[in-house]
N, C-alpha and C positions, 0 to 999 in steps of 0.2 A: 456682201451677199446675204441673203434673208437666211434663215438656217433652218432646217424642217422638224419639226418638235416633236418628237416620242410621243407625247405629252396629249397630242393634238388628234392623236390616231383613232382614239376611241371613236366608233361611229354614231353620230351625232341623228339618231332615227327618228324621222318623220313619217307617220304610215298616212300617208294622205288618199286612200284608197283609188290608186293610179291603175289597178287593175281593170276598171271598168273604164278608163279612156279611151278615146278613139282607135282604134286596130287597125291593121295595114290590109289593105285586100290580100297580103300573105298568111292573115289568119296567126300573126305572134302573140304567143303566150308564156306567164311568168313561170309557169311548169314544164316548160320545153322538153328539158333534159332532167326531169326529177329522176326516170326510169335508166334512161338513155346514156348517163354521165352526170349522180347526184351531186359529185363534189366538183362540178368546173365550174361554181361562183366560189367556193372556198380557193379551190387553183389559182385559178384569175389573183386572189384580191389578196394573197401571201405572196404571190410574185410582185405585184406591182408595191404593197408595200414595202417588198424588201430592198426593190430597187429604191425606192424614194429615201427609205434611210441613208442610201450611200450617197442618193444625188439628188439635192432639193429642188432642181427644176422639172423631174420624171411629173410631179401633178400638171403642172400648166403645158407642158409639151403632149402629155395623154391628152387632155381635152382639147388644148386646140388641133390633134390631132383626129379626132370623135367630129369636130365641127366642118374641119375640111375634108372628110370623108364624105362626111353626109352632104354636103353643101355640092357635090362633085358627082353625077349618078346616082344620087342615093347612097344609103349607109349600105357598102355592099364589098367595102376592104378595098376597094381600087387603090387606094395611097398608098397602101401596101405594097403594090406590085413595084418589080426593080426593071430598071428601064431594058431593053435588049436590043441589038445590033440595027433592029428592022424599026423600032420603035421607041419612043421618049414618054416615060412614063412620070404620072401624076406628079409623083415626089419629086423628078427634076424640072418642073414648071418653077417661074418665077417665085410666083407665093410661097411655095413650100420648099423652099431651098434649104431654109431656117429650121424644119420641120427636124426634132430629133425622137433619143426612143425607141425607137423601130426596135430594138433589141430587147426591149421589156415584152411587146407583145410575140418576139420571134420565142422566148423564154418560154413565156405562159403555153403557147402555142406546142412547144416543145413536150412539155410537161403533157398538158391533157391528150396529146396524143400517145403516150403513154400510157396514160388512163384507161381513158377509153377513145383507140382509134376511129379516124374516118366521123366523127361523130359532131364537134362544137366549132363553128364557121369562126373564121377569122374577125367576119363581121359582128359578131356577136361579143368577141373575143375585145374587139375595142371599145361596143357600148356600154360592158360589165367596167372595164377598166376604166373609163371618163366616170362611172355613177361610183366608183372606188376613191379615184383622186379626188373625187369634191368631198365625201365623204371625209375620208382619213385627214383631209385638211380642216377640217372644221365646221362643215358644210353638209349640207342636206342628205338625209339617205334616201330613195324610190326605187321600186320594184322594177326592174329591167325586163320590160317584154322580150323575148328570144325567139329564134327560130328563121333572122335571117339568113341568108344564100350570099356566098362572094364571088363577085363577079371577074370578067375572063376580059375586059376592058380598061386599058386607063392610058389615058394620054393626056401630055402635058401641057399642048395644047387649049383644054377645056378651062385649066384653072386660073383661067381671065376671067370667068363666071365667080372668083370667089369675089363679098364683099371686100373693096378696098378700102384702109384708113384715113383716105380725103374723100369717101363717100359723103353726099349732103343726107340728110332723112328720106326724101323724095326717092333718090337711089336705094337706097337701104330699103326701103320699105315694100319697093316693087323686088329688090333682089328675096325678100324673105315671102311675097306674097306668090313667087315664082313657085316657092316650095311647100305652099300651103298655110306657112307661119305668120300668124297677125300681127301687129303693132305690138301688142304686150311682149307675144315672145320674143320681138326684136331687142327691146327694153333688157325683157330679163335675160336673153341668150348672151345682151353683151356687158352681162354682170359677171362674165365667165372669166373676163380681163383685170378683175383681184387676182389672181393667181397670174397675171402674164407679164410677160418681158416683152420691151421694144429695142430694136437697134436704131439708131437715128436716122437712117434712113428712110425710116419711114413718119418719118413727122419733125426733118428740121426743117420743110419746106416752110412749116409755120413761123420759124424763128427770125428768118436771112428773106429781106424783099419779098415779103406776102403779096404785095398788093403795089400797087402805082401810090397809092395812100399811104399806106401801113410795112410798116417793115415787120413790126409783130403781130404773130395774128390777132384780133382786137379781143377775143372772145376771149384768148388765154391771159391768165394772172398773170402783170407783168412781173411779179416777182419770182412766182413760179418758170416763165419765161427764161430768166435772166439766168437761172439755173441749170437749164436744160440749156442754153447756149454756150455756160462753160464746158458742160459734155458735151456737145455737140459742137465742135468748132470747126467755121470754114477755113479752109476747106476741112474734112476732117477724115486725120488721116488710122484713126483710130477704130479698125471694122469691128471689137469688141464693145466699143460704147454704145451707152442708149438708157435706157429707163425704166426700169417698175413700172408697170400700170396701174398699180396703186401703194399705199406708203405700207400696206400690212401684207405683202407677197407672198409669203407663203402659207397666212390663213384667209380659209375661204370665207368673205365676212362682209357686208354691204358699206364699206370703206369707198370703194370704185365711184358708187353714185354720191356720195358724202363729199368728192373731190370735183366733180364734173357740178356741184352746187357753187363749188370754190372756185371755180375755174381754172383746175386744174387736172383735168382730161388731156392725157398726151396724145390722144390721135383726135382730128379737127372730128375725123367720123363719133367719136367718143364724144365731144362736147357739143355736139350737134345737136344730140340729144337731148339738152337742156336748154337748147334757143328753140327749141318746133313747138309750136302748141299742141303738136299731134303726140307728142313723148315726154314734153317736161313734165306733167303730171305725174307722168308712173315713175320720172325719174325720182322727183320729191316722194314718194310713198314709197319708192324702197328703200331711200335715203335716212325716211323716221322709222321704218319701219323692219327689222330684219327678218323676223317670221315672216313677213308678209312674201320680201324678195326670195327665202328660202322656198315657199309654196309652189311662187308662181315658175321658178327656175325647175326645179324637180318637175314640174309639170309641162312646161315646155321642152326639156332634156325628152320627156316619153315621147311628145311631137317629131323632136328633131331627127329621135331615133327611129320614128314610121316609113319616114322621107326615103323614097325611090327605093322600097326593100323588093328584094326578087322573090319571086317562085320558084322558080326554074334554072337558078345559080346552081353551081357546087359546094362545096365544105373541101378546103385548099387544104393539103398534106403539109404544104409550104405556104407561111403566110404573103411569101416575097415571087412566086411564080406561079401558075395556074396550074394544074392536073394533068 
């Protein structure tokens, strides 16, 4: 298991003047709460690293929890909510079964409503903690526009709508142009997957009879292949197996596209990437280039976090049930 390095905490600050990006017609701003509740980004980012020291998977579970928020209604804490008698909420939909954590943001949650009550959305609450964990990992820092609303909706139903790991680029790129997000940010949002874990499940399809041709998928390193087959054996009766997303997991670091050069992208959606001519470029240029991928990621993160923000939501007492 990767181990989370003290070492690595320091925030790695990039001021790339993200203040002046695109705004949400909710009117978010980096001053939210200067008045309102000064210290809920210092809250935030002492809870969430305190949990990462105890448990090295807390970065890559906050973010791809930040991703299928947004990706799901808008960034509005729906994943948040816990399922009830009448209803199956987001977290128990297929894709986010896996989803862990919920206790760091219930923490923080905890905390600033002490502070200052009634005052900092849960939704907010998650896009401070994803711009934390990439940070304290090694990775970009950007100013987090605030001031979303968390919404009184989530069903588990919807999260068929999230991208799948055997998506082709085609797919992918209409599911991110669904939410506003271009070609680059698909690029660089799925450079998010340095920091991620896969269970085999979701890409030994590649390994065991791919094709009437091909037993392995052709795009994958057979050597890399042959690897992931001893972890993943059919049947395989092992629901803890699966794979790193990239070979440096718990630093945030342009390794992921450096691999998907190799051919060694464990999800087909990941190496896709570098068969499209609509993606292999940005793929090689974040691949030479790590400032370049830390830019555009931080830049895209402010994108992802504009996506479907409310007006007229609440600020949840409880980050796990509505008001």
């Amino acid at each position: 298991m990767a181990v989370f390095s003290p070492r690595k905490l320091s925030f790695s600050i990039i001021f790339l003047g993200l203040m002046t990006v695109l705004r949400s017609q909710a009117a978010l701003d980096v001053h939210y709460y200067d008045r309102t509740c000064p210290e809920a980004e210092k809250i935030i980012r002492y809870t969430v690293l305190n949990a990462s020291m105890h448990d090295a998977k807390v970065p890559a579970r906050i973010l791809r929890m930040f991703f299928h928020d947004c990706f799901i209604r808008g960034c509005d804490a729906s994943v948040l909510l816990d399922s009830t008698p009448q209803n199956q909420a987001e977290k128990d939909g297929p894709p986010n079964i896996s989803l862990r954590a919920f206790y760091v943001i219930d923490d923080a949650k905890t905390k600033l409503e002490s502070a200052c009550p009634k005052t900092v959305s849960c939704a907010d609450i998650v896009a401070i903690a994803a711009r934390d964990v990439v940070a304290m990992s090694g990775g970009p820092f950007w100013n987090v526009l605030k001031g979303r609303k968390d919404g009184r909706i989530s069903k588990a139903s919807e999260t068929i709508n999230l991208p799948a790991p055997t998506f082709n680029v085609s797919t992918l790129i209409q599911s991110f142009t669904k939410r506003g997000l271009g070609v680059k940010d698909l690029v660089a949002l799925s450079g998010g997957h340095t920091l991620g874990f896969s269970h085999c499940s979701s890409f030994q399809a590649r390994l065991h009879n791919f094709s009437s041709v091909h037993d392995i998928d052709p795009t994958m390193n057979p050597e890399f292949a042959e690897t992931l087959k001893k972890k993943c054996r059919k049947p395989n009766k092992n629901g803890n197996a699966g794979q790193f997303l990239d070979s440096t997991a718990s630093t945030f670091d342009n390794n992921y596209y450096k691999q998907l050069l190799a051919g060694k992208g464990v999800f087909g959606s990941d190496q896709a990437l570098y068969g499209d001519y609509r993606t292999k470029w940005i793929v090689e240029s974040f691949a030479n280039d790590q400032s370049l991928f830390f830019k555009e990621f931080a830049t895209s993160m402010v994108k992802l976090g504009n996506v479907g923000v409310m007006e007229n939501g609440e600020v949840r007492l409880n980050c796990r049930v509505v008001n």
